[in-house]
C-alpha positions in Angstrom: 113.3 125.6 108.0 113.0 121.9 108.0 109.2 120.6 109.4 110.1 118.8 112.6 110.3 115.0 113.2 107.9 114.1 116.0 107.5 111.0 117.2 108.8 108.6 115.1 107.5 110.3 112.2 109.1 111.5 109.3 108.2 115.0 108.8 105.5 116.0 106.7 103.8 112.6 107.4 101.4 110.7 109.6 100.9 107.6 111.7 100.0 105.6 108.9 102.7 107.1 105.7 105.1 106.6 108.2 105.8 102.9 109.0 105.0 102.5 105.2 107.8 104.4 104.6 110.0 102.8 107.1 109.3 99.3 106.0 110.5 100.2 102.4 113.7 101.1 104.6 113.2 105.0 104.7 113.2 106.5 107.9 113.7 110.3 108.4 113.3 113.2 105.8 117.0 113.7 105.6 116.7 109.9 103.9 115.0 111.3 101.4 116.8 114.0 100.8 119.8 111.9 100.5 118.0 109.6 97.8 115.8 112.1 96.4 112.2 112.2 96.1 111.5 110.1 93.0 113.9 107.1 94.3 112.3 107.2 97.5 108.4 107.6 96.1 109.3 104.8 93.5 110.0 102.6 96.7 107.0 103.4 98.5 104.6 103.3 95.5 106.3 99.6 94.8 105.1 98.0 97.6 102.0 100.3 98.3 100.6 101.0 95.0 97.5 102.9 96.9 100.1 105.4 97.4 100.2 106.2 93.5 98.7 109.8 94.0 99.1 113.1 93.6 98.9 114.0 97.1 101.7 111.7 97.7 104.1 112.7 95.9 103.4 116.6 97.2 104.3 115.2 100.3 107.4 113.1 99.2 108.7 116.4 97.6 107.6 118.5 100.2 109.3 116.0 102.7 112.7 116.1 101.0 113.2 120.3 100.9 112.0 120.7 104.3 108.4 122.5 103.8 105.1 122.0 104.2 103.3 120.9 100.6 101.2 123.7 100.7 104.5 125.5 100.2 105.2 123.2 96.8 105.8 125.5 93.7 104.2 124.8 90.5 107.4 123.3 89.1 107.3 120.9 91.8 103.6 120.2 91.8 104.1 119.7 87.6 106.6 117.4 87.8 104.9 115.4 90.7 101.7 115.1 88.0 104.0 114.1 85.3 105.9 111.1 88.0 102.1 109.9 88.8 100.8 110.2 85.8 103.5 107.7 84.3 103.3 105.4 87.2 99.8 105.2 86.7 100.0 104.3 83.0 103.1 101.8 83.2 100.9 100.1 86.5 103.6 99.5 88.6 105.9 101.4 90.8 110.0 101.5 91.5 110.5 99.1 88.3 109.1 102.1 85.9 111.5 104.5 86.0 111.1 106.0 82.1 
């Protein structure tokens, strides 16, 4: 079952992820689910490079399929390392999309 959306928030994140999120124009988890995780954390991680963590994406992933990240298989939590990992290395975020 999908986390809930609680005020304002988009599920899965806090006070401060959240109006991060929405001034990089996402605004609710179905969002991401609709753009998919790596579009969406490519956005994010473009204008808030601090965001260029592991932990991050767990929750961007986490976020789109509804769950808790503690929840993540280790598919998920692979390919997160592999997206971060690559960010990290190119230094920049939704313009690095190898």
């Amino acid at each position: 079952m999908p986390k809930q959306e609680r005020n304002g928030r988009i599920g899965g994140f806090g006070p401060v992820c959240t109006p991060e999120l929405q001034l990089v124009g996402i605004e609710s988890a179905g969002q991401i689910r609709q753009l998919g995780w790596e579009e969406c954390f490519h956005r994010w991680v473009a204008r808030f490079p601090n965001r260029i963590n592991v932990n991050a994406a767990y929750g961007m992933i986490a976020a789109e399929q509804g769950i808790g990240w503690r929840c993540l298989t280790a598919e998920d939590k692979a390919r997160a390392k592999r997206v971060v990992e690559r960010l990290r290395r190119a230094g920049r975020g939704a313009d690095d999309r190898l």
